[in-house]
C-alpha positions in Angstrom: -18.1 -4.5 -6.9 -16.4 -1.2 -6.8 -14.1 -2.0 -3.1 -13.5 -5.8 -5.0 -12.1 -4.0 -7.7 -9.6 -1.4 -5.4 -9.0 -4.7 -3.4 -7.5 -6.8 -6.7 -5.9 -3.3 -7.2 -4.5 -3.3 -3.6 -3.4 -7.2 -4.2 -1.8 -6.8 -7.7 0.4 -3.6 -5.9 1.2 -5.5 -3.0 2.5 -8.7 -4.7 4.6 -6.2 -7.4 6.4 -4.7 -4.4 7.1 -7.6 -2.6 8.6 -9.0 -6.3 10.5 -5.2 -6.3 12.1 -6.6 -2.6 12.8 -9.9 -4.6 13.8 -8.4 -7.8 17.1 -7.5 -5.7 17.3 -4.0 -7.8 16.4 -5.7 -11.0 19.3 -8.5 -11.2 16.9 -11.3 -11.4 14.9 -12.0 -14.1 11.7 -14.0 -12.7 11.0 -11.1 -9.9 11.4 -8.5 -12.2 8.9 -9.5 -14.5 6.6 -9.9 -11.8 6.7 -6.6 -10.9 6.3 -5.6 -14.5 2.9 -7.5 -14.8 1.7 -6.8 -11.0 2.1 -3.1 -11.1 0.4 -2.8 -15.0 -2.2 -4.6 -13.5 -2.3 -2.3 -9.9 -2.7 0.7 -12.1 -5.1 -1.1 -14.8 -7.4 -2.4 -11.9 -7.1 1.1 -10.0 -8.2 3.0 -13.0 -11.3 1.0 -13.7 -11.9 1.9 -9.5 -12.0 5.6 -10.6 -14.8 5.2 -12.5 -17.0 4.6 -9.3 -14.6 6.3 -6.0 -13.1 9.7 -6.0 -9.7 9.8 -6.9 -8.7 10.7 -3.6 -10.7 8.1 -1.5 -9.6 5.3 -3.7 -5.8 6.6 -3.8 -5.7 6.9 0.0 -7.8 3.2 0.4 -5.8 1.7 -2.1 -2.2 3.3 -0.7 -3.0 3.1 3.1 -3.9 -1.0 2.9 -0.6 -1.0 0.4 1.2 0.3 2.9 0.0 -1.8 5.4 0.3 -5.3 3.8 3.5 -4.6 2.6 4.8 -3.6 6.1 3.3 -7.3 7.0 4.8 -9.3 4.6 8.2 -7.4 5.4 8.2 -8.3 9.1 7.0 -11.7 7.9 8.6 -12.7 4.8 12.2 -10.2 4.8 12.7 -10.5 8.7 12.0 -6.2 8.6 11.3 -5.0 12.1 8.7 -2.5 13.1 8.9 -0.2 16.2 6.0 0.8 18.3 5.5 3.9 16.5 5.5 2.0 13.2 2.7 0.0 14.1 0.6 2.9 15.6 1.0 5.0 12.8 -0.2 2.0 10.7 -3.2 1.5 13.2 -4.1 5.1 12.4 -3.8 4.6 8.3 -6.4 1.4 8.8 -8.3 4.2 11.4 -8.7 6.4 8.5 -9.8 4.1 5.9 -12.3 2.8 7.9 -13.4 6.1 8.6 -13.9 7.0 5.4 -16.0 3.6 4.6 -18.0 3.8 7.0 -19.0 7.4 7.4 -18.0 9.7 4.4 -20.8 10.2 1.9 -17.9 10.4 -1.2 -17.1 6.6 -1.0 -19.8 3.7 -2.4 -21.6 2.0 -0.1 
């Protein structure tokens, strides 16, 4: 229950800063309140997380997969090109979370 929460939390940040892309610095109405409601609920979602991860594990799990979807739907959705070094350095975020799901003894198993 505790990673399905930090994933919803993950979700809700993801679609508010894909709206934020949309939003085109706040000129448009529809996008903007999308990432009104998206991000409240991100940082609603994330602080019901805290009551079961370490602030630090679930701000790095719940940044690193951010960063990571968002870099997706960029390339996907926006046309945003990443370079090789890009896409390593998100290989090593999704390294690192793994890491610390699999073998750190601070994170909820």
């Amino acid at each position: 229950m505790p990673y399905l929460l930090l994933a919803f939390a993950v979700l809700a940040e993801t679609i508010g800063t894909t709206a934020l892309q949309a939003s085109q610095q706040f000129t448009r109405v529809g996008p903007t309140i999308i990432v009104i409601l998206a991000y409240g609920a991100a940082f609603y979602l994330l602080g019901i997380a805290l009551k079961h991860f370490p602030v630090g594990i679930a701000y790095a799990i719940w940044s690193g997969l951010g960063i990571v979807l968002i870099a997706a739907i960029g390339l996907v959705v926006f046309g945003q090109k990443l370079d090789l070094a890009a896409v390593l350095g998100m290989g090593l975020i999704l390294t690192g979370i793994l890491v610390i799901h699999l073998f750190s003894n601070t994170s909820p198993h």
